[in-house]
C-alpha positions in Angstrom: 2.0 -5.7 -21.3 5.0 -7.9 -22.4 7.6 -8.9 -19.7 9.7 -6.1 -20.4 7.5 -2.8 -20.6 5.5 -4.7 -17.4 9.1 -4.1 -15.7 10.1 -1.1 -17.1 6.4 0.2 -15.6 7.6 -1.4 -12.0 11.0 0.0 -12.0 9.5 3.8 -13.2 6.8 3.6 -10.9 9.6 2.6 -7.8 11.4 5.2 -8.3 8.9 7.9 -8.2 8.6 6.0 -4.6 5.0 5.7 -5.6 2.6 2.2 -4.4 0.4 0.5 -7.5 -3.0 1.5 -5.1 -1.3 5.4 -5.2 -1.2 5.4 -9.0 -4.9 3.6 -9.6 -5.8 6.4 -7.2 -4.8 9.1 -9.5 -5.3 7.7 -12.6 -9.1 7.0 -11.7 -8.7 2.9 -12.3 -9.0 0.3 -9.6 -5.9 -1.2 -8.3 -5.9 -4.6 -9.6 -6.4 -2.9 -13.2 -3.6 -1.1 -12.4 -1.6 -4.2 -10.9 -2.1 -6.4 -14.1 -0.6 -3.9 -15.8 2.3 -4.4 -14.2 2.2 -8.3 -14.2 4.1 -9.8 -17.3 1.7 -10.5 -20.2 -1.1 -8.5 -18.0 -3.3 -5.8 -19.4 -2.7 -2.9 -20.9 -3.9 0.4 -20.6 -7.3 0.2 -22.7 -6.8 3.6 -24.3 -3.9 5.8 -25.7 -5.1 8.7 -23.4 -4.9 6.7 -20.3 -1.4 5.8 -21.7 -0.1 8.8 -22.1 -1.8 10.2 -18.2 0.5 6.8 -17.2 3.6 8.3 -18.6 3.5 11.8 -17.5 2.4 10.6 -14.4 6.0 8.6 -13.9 7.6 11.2 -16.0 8.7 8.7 -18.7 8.8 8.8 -22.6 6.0 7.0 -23.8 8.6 5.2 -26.3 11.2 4.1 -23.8 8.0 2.2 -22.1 6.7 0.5 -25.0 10.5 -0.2 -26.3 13.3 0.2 -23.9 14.2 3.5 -26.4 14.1 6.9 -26.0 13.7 9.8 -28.7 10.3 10.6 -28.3 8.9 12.8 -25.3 5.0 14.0 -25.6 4.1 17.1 -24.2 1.2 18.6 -23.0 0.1 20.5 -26.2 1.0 17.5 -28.4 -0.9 15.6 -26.0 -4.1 17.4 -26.5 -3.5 17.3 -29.9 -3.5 13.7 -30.1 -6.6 13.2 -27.5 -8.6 15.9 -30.3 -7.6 13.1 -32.9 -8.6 10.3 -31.2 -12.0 11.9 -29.9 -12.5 13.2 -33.4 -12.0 9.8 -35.3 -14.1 8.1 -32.3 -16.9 9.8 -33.2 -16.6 9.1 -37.4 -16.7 5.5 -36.2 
């Protein structure tokens, strides 16, 4: 992640008053995955579901994380919507 979503990810993740082995733990990666997500120019999540389980897991908009903007909230229908797409256009490929 770049510098600033890596801290935006710190700061939301702090104030759910949750720890980086908490969130591996329910996002079924290890912790050190999950840690160099948080470390500036670290790893990102590899897929756009595991993105969006990160987001409404801290209860943040998927564009404020990747930006620093809001405007665009994902919920759990659109959500599914996009995982159909994804699983759909996996499988053309």
């Amino acid at each position: 992640m770049t510098p600033p979503q890596a801290a935006r990810l710190k700061d939301a993740r702090r104030k759910k008053g949750l720890t980086q082995k908490e969130i591996a733990r329910q996002l079924n990666v290890s912790t050190p995955t999950y840690r160099a997500w948080e470390r500036p120019g670290g790893a990102e999540p590899n897929t756009i579901s595991k993105l969006i389980e990160l987001c409404e897991l801290l209860e943040i908009p998927i564009d404020w994380l990747l930006t620093g903007k809001t405007g665009l909230q994902i919920n759990k229908q659109q959500r599914a919507a996009i995982e159909n797409l994804i699983v759909a256009f996996s499988e053309t490929h």
